[in-house]
Backbone of each chain as nested JSON, in Angstrom:
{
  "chains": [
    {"id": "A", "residues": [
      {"number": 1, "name": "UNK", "atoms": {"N": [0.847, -1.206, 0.0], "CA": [0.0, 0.0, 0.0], "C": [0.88, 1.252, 0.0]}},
      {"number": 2, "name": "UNK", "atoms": {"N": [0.615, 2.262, -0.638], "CA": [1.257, 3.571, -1.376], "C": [0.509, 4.551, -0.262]}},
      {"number": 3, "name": "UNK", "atoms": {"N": [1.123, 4.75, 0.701], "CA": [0.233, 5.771, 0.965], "C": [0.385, 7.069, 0.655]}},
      {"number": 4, "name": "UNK", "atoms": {"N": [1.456, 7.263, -0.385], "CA": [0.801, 8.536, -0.996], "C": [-0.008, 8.905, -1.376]}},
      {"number": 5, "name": "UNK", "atoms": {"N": [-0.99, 10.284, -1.163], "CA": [-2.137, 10.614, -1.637], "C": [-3.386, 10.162, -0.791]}},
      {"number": 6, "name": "UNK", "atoms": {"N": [-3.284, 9.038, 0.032], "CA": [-4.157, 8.362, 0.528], "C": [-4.846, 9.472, 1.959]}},
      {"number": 7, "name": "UNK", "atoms": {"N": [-5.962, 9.144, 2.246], "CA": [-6.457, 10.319, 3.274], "C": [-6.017, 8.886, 4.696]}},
      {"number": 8, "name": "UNK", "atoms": {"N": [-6.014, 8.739, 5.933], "CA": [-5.54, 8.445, 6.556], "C": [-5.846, 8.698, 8.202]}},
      {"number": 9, "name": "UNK", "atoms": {"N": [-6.374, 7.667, 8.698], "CA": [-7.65, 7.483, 9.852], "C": [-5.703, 6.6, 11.017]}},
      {"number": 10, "name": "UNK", "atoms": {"N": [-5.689, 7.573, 11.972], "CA": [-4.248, 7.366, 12.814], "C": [-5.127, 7.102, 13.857]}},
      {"number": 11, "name": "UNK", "atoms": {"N": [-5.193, 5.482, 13.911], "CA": [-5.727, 5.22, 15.172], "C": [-4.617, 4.557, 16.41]}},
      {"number": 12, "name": "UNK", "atoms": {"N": [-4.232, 5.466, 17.043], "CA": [-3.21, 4.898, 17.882], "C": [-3.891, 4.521, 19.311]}},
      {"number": 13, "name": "UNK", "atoms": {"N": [-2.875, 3.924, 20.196], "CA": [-3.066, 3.856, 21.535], "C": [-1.954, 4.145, 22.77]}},
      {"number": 14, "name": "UNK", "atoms": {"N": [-2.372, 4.53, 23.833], "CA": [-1.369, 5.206, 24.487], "C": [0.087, 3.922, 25.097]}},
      {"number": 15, "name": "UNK", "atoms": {"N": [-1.128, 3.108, 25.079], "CA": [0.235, 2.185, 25.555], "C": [1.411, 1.252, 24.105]}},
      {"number": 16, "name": "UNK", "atoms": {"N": [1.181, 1.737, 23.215], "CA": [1.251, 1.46, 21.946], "C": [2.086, 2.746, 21.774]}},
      {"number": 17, "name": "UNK", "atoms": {"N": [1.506, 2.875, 19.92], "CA": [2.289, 4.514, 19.565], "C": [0.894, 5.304, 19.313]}},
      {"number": 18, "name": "UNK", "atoms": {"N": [1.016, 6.528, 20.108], "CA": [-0.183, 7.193, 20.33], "C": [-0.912, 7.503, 18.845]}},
      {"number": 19, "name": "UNK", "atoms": {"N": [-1.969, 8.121, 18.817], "CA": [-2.481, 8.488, 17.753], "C": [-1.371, 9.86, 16.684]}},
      {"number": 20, "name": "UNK", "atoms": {"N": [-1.111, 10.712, 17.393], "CA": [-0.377, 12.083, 16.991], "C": [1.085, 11.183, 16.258]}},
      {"number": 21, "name": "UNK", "atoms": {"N": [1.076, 10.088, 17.203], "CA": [2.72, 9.51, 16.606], "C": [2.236, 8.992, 15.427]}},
      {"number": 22, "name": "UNK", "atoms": {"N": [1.547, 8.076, 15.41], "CA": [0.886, 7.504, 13.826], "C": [0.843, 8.317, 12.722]}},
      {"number": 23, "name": "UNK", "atoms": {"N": [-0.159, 9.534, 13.515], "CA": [-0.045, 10.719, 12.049], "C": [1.012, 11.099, 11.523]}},
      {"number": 24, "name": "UNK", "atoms": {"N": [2.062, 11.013, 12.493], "CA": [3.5, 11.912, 12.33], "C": [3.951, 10.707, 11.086]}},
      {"number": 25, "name": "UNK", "atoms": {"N": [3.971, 9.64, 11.463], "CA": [4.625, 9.092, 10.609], "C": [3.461, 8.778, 9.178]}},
      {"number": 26, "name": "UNK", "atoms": {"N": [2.836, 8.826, 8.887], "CA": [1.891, 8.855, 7.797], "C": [1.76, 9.815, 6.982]}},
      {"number": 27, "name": "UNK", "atoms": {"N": [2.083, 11.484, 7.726], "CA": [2.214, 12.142, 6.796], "C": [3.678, 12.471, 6.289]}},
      {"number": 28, "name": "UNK", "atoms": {"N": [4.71, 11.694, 7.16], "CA": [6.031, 11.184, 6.447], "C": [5.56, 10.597, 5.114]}},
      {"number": 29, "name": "UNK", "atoms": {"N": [5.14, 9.533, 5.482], "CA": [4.65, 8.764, 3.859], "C": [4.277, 9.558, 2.965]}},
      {"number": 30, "name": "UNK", "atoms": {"N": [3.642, 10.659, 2.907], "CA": [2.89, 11.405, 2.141], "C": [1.775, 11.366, 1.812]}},
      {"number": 31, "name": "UNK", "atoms": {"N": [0.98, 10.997, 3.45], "CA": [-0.471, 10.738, 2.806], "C": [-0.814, 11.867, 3.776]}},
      {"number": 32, "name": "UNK", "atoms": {"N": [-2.271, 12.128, 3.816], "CA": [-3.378, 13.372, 4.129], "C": [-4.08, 12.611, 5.423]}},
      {"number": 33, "name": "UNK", "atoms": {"N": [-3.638, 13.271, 6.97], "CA": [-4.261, 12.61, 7.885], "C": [-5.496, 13.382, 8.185]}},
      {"number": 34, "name": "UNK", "atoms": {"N": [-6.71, 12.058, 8.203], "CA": [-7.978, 12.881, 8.385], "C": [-8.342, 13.244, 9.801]}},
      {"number": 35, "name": "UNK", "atoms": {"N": [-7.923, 11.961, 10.518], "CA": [-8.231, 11.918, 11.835], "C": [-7.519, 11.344, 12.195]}},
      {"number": 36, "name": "UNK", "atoms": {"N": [-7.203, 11.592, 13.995], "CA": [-6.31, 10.929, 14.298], "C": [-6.737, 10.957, 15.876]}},
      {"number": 37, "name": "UNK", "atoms": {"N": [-6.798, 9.962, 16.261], "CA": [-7.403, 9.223, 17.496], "C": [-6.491, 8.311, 18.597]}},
      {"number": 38, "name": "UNK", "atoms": {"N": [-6.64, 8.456, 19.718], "CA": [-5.743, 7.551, 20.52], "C": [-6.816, 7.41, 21.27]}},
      {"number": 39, "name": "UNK", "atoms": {"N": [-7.086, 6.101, 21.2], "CA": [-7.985, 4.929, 21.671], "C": [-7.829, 4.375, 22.864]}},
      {"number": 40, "name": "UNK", "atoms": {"N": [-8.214, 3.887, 23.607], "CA": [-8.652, 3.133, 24.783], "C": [-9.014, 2.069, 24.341]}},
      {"number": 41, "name": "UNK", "atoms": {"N": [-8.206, 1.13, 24.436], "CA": [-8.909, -0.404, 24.322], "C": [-9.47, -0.724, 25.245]}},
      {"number": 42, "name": "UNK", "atoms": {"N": [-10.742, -1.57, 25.36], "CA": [-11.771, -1.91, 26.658], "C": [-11.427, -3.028, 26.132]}}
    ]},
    {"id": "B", "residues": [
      {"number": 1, "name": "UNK", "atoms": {"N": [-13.505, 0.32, 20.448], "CA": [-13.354, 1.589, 20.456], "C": [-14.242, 2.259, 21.106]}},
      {"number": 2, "name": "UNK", "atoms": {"N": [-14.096, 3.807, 21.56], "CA": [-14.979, 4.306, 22.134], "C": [-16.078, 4.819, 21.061]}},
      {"number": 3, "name": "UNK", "atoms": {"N": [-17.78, 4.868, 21.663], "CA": [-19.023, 5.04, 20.753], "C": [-18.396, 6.644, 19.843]}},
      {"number": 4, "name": "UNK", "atoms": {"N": [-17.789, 7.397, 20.635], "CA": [-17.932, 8.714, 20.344], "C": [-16.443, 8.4, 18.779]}},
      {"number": 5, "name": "UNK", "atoms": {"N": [-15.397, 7.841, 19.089], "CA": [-14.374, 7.225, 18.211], "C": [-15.004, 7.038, 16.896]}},
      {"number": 6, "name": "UNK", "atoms": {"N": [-15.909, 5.731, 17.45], "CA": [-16.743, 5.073, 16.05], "C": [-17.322, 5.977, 15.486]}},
      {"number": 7, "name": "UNK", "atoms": {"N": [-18.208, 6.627, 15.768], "CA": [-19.052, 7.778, 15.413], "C": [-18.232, 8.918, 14.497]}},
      {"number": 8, "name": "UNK", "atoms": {"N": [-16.681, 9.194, 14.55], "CA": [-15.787, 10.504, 13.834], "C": [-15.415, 8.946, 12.945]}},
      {"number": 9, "name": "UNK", "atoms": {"N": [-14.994, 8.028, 13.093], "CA": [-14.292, 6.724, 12.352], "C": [-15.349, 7.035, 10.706]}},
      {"number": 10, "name": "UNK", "atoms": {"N": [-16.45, 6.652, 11.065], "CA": [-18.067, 6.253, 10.523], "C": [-18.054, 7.655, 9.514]}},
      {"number": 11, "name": "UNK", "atoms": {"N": [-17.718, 9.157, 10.218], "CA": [-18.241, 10.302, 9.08], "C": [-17.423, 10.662, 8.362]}},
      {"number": 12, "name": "UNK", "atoms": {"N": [-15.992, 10.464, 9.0], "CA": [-14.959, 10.75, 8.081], "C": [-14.455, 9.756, 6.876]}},
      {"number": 13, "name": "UNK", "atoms": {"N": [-14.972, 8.348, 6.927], "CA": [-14.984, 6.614, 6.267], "C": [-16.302, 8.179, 5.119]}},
      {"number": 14, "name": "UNK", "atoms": {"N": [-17.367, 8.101, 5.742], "CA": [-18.396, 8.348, 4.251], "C": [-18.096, 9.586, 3.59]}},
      {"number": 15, "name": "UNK", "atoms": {"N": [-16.995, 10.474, 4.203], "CA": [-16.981, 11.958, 3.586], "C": [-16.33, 11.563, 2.503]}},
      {"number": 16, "name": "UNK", "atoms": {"N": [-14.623, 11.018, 2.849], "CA": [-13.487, 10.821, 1.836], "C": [-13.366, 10.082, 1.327]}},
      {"number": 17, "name": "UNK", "atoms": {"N": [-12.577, 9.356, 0.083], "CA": [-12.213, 8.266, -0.833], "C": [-10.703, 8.068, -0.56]}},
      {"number": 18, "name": "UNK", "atoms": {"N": [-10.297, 6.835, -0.674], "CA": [-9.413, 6.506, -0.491], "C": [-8.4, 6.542, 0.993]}},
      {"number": 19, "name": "UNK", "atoms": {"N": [-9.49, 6.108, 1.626], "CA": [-9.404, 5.783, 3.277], "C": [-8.623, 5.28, 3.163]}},
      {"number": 20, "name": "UNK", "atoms": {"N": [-7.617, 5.285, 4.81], "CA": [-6.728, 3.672, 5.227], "C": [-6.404, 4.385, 6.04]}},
      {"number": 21, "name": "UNK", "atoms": {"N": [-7.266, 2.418, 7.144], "CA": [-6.591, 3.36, 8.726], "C": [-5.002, 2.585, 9.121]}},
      {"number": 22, "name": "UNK", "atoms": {"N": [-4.183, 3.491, 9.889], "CA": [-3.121, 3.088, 10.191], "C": [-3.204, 2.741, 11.821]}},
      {"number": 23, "name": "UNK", "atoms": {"N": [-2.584, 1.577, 12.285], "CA": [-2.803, 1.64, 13.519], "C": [-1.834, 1.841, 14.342]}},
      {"number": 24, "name": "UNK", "atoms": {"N": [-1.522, 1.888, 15.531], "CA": [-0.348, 2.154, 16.577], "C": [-0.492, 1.219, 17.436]}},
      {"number": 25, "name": "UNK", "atoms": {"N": [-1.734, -0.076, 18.264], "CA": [-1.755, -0.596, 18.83], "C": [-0.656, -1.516, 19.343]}},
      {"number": 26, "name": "UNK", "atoms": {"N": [-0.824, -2.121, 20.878], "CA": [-0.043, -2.306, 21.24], "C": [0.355, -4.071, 21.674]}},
      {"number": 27, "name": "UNK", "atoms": {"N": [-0.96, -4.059, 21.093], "CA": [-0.709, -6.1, 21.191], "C": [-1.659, -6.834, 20.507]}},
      {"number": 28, "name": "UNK", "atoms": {"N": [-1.479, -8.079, 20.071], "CA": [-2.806, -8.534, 18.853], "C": [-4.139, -8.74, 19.277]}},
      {"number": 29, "name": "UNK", "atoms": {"N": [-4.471, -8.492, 20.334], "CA": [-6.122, -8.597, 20.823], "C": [-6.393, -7.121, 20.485]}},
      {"number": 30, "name": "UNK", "atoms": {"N": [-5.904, -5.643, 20.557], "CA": [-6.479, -4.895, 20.23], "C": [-6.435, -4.375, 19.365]}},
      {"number": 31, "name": "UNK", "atoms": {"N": [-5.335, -4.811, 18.683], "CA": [-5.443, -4.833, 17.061], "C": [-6.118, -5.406, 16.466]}},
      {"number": 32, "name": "UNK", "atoms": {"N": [-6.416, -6.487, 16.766], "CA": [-7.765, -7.606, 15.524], "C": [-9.011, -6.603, 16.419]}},
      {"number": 33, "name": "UNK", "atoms": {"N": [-9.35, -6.071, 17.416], "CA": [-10.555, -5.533, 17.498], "C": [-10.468, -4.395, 17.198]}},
      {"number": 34, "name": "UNK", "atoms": {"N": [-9.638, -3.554, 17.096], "CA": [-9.972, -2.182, 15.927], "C": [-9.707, -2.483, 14.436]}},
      {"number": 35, "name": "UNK", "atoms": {"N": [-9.165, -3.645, 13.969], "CA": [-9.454, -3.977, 12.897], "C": [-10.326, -4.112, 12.546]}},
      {"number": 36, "name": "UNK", "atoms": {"N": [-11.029, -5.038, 12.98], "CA": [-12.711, -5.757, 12.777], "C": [-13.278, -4.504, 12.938]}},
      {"number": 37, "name": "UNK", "atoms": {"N": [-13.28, -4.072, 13.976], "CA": [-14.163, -2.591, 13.791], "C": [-14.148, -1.64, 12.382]}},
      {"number": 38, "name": "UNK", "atoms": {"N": [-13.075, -1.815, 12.074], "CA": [-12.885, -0.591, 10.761], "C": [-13.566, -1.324, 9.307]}},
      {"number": 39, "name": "UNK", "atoms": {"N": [-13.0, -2.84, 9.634], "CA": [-13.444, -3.527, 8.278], "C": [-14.875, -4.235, 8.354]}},
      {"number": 40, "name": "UNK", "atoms": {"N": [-15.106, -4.759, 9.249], "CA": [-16.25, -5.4, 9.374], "C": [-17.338, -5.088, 10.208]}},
      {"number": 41, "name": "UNK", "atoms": {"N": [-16.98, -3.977, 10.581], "CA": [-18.076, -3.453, 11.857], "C": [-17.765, -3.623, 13.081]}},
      {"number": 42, "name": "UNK", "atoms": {"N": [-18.311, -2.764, 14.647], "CA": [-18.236, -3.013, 15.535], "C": [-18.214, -4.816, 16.262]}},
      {"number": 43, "name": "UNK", "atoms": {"N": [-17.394, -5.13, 16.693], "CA": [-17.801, -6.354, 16.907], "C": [-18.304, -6.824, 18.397]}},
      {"number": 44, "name": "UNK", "atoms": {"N": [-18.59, -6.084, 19.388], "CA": [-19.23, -5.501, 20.351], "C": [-21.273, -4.999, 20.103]}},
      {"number": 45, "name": "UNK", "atoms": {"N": [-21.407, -4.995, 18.487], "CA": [-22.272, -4.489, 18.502], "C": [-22.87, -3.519, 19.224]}},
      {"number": 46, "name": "UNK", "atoms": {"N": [-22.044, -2.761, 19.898], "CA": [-22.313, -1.49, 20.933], "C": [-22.689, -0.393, 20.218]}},
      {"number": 47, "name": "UNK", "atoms": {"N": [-21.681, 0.143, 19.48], "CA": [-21.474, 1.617, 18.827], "C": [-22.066, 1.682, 17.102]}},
      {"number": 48, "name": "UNK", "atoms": {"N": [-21.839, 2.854, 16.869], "CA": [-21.968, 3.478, 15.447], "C": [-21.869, 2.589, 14.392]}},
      {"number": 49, "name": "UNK", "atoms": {"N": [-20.91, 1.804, 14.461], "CA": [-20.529, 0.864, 13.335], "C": [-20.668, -0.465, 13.682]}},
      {"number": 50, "name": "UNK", "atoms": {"N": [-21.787, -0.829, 14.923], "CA": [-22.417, -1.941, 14.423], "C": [-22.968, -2.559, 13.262]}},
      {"number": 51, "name": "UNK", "atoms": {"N": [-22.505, -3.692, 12.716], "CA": [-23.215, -3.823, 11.561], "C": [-23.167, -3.312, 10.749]}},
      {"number": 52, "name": "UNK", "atoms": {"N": [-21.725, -2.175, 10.178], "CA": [-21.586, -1.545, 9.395], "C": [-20.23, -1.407, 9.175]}},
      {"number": 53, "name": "UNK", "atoms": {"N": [-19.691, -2.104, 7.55], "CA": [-18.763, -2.821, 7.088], "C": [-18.225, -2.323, 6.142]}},
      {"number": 54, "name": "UNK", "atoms": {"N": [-17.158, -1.033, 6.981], "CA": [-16.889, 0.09, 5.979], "C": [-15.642, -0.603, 5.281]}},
      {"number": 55, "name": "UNK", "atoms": {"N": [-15.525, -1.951, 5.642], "CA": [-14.276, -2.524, 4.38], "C": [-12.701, -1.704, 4.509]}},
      {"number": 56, "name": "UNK", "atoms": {"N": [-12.134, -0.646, 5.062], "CA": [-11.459, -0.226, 4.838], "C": [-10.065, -0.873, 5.085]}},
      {"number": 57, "name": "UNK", "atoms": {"N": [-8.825, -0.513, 4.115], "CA": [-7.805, -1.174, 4.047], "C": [-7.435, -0.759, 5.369]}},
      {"number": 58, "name": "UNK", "atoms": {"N": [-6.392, -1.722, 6.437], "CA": [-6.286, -1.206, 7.837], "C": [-4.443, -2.192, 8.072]}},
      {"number": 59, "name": "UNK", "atoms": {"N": [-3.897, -1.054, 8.233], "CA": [-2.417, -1.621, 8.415], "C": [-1.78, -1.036, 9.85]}},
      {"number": 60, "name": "UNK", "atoms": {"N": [-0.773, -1.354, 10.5], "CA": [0.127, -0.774, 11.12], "C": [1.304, -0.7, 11.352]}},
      {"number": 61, "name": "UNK", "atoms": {"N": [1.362, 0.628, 11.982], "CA": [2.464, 1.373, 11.58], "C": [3.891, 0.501, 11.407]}},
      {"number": 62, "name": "UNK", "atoms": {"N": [4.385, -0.547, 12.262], "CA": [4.717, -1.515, 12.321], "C": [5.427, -2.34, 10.939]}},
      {"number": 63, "name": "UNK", "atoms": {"N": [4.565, -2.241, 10.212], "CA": [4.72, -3.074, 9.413], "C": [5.309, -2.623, 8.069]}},
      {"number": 64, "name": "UNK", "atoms": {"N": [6.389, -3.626, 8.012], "CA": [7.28, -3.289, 7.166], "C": [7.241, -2.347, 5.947]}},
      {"number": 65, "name": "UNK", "atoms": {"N": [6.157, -2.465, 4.756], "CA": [5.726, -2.403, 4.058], "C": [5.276, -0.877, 4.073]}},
      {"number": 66, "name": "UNK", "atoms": {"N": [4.892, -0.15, 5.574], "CA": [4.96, 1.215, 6.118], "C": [5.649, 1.803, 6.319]}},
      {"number": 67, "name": "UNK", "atoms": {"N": [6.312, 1.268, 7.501], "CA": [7.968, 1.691, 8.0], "C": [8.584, 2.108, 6.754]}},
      {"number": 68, "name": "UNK", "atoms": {"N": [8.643, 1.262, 5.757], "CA": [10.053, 1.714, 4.717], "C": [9.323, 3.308, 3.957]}},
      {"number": 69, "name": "UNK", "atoms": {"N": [8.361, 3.583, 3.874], "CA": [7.621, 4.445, 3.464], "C": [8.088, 6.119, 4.556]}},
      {"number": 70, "name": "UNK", "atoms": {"N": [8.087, 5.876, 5.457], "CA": [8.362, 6.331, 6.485], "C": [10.205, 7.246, 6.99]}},
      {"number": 71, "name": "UNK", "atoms": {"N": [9.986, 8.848, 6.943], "CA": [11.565, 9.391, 6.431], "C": [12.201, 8.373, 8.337]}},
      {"number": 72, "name": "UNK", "atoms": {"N": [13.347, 8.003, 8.082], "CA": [13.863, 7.234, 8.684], "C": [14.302, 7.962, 10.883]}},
      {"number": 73, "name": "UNK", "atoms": {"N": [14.271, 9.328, 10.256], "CA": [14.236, 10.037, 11.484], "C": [13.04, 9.877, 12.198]}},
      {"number": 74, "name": "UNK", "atoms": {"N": [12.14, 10.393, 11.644], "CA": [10.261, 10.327, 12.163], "C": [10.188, 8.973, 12.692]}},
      {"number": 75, "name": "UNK", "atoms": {"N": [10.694, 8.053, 12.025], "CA": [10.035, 7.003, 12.465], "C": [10.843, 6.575, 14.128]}},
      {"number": 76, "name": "UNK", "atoms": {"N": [11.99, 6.989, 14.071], "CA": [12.992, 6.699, 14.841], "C": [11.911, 8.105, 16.51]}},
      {"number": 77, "name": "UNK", "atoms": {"N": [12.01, 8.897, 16.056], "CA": [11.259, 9.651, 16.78], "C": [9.61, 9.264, 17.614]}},
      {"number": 78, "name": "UNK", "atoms": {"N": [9.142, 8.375, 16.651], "CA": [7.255, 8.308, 16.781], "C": [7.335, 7.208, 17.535]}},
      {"number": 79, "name": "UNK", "atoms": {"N": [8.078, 6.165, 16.317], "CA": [7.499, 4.676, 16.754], "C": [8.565, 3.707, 17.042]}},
      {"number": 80, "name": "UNK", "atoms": {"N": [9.675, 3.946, 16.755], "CA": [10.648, 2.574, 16.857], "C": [11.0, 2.456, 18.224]}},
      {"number": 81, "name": "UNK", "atoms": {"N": [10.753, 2.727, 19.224], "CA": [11.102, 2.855, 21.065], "C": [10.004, 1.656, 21.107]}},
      {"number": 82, "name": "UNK", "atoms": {"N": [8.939, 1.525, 20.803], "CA": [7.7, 0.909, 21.133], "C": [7.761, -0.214, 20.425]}},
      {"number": 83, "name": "UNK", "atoms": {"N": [8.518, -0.149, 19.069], "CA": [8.335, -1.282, 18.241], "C": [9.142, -1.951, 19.131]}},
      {"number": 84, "name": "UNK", "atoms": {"N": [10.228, -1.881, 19.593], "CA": [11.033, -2.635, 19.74], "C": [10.671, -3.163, 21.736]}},
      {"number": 85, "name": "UNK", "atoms": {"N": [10.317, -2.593, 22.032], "CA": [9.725, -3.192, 23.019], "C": [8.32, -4.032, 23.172]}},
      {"number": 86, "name": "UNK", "atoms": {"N": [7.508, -3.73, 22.462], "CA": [6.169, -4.922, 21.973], "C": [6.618, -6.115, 21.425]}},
      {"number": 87, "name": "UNK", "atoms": {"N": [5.439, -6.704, 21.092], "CA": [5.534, -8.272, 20.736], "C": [5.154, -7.879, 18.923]}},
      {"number": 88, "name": "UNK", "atoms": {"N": [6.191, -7.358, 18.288], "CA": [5.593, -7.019, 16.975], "C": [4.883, -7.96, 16.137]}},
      {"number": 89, "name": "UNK", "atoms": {"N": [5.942, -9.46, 16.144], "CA": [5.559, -10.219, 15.289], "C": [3.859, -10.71, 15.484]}},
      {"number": 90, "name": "UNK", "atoms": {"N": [3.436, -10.615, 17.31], "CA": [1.827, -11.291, 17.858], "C": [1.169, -10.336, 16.631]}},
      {"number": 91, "name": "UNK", "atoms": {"N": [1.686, -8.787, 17.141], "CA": [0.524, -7.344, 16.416], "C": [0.107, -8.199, 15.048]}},
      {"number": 92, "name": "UNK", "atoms": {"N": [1.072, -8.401, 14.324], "CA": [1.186, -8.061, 12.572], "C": [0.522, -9.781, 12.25]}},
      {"number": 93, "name": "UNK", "atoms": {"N": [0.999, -10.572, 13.05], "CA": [-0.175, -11.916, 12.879], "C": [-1.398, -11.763, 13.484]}},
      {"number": 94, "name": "UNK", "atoms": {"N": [-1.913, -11.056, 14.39], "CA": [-3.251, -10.474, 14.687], "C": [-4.076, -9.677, 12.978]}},
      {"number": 95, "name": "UNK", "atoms": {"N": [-3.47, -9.051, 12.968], "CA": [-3.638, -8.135, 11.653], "C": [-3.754, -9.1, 10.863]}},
      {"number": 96, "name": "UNK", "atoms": {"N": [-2.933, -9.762, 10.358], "CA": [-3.328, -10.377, 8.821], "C": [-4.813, -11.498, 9.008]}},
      {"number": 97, "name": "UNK", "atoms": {"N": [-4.643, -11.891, 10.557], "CA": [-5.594, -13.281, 10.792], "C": [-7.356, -12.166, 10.138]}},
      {"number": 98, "name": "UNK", "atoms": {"N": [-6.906, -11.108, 10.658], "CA": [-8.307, -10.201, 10.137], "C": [-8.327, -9.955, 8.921]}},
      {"number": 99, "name": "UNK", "atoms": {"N": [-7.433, -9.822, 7.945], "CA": [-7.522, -9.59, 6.651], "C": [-7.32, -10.783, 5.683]}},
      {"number": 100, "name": "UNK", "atoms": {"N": [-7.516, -12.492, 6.381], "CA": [-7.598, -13.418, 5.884], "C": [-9.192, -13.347, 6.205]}},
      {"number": 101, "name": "UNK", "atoms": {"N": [-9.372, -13.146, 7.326], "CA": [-10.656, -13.013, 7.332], "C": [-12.115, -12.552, 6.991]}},
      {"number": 102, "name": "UNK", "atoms": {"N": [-11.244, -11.501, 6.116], "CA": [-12.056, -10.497, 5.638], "C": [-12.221, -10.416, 4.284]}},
      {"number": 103, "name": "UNK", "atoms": {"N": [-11.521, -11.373, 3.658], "CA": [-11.385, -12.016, 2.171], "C": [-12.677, -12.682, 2.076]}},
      {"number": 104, "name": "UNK", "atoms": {"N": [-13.026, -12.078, 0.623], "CA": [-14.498, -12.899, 0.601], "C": [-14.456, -14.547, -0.301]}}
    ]}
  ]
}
């Protein structure tokens, strides 16, 4: 998957790599982050 | 995920084209369940995307195929502290067991 160009849903978690870190690296890739979320797993 | 999560997941999936969620999770049980959530619907049947199977391609960050995509500093900055302390290989066989699964 190319994520150039691609729009881009950064669902992170805190005990993981947060949401903001996901985006960071996605819009490295060169894709368009739409949202970006750090989740709570239940 | 949380109802209010699903619910921004759900409007921003019907606004744009060419979705893909990336994930950050931190072990393969909550990765195959925000997977399933993104591709096949809530699987909790709780929230917004019960029963609603927005299909979307769903990878993480993790995974190779990303990473190399990824300028080599950023990644060193965001995510590689975490990669290397998780159970990467459980995450990324969690992940695919959902996208074998999700093959029609």
């Amino acid at each position: 998957m190319d994520l150039r160009g691609k729009k881009v849903i950064a669902l992170g978690e805190p005990d993981g790599v947060p949401g903001p870190a996901v985006a960071e690296c996605a819009k490295s890739a060169g894709a368009d982050v739409i949202l970006t979320l750090t989740a709570c797993y239940v | 995920m949380g109802l209010e999560d699903q619910a921004a997941v759900k409007r921003v999936a019907e606004e744009h084209r060419d979705v893909v969620v990336l994930l950050g999770t931190p072990d393969a049980e909550s990765t195959q369940t925000l997977a399933q959530t993104v591709v096949a619907g809530d699987p909790s049947y709780a929230g917004p995307l019960a029963g609603v199977p927005l299909g979307l391609p769903v990878f993480h960050v993790f995974e190779p195929e990303i990473k190399t995509q990824v300028a080599g500093e950023v990644y060193e900055a965001q995510a590689a502290l975490m990669e290397m302390s998780l159970e990467t290989d459980k995450i990324l066989a969690g992940l695919r067991e959902v996208r074998e699964g999700a093959t029609p």
